[in-house]
C-alpha positions in Angstrom: 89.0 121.0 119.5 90.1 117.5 121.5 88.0 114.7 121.0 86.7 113.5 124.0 84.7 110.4 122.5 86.2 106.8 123.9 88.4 105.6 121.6 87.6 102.0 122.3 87.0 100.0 119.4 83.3 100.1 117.6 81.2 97.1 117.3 80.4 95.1 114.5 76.9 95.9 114.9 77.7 100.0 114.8 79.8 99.6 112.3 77.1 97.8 109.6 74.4 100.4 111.0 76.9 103.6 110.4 77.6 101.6 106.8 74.0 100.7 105.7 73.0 104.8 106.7 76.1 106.1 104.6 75.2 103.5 101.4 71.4 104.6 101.1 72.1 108.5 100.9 74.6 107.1 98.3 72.6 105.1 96.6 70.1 108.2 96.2 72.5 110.4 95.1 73.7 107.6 92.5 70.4 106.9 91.3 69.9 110.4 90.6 72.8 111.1 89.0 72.4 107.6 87.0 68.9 109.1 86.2 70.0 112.8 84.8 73.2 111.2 83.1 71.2 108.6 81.0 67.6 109.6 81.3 66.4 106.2 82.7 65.5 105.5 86.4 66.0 102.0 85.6 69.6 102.2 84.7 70.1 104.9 87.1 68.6 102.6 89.4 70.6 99.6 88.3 73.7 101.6 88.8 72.8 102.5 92.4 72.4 99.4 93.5 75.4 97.7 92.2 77.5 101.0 93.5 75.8 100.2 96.7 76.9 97.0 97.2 80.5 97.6 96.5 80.2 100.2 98.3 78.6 98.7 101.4 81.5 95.3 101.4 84.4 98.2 100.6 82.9 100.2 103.3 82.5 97.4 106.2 85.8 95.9 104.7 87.7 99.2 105.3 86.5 100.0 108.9 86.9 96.9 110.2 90.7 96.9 109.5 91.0 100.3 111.1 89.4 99.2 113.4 92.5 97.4 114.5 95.1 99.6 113.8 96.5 101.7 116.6 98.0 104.6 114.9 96.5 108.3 116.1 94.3 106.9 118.7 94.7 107.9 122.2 96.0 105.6 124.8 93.0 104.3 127.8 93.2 106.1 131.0 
């Protein structure tokens, strides 16, 4: 199936939302796997977080350099 979304570039605003979204279902799935592999919510907690905010700079890090790369996008009409 064709995309038919624009292919303009996102902003920086949709970009942070679409990453902030994405970290928090991680950082529920971390803290429950932090949880079942040590017992404590605390260190599963702990773990979450700090995953989280890697993740969340990695995250905005990475999009934003696609974000400028022009490979497999389709040109304007």
């Amino acid at each position: 199936m064709a995309n038919t979304l624009s292919t303009s570039s996102e902003t920086r605003t949709r970009t942070i939302v679409k990453a902030v979204l994405w970290n928090l279902i991680g950082l529920a799935v971390m803290a429950l796997v932090g949880f079942l592999l040590t017992g404590s919510w605390s260190v599963g907690g702990s773990m979450a977080v700090i995953n989280a905010i890697l993740g969340l700079t990695m995250y905005i890090l990475y999009e934003r350099v696609w974000a400028h790369i022009r490979w497999g996008r389709h040109a304007a009409h």
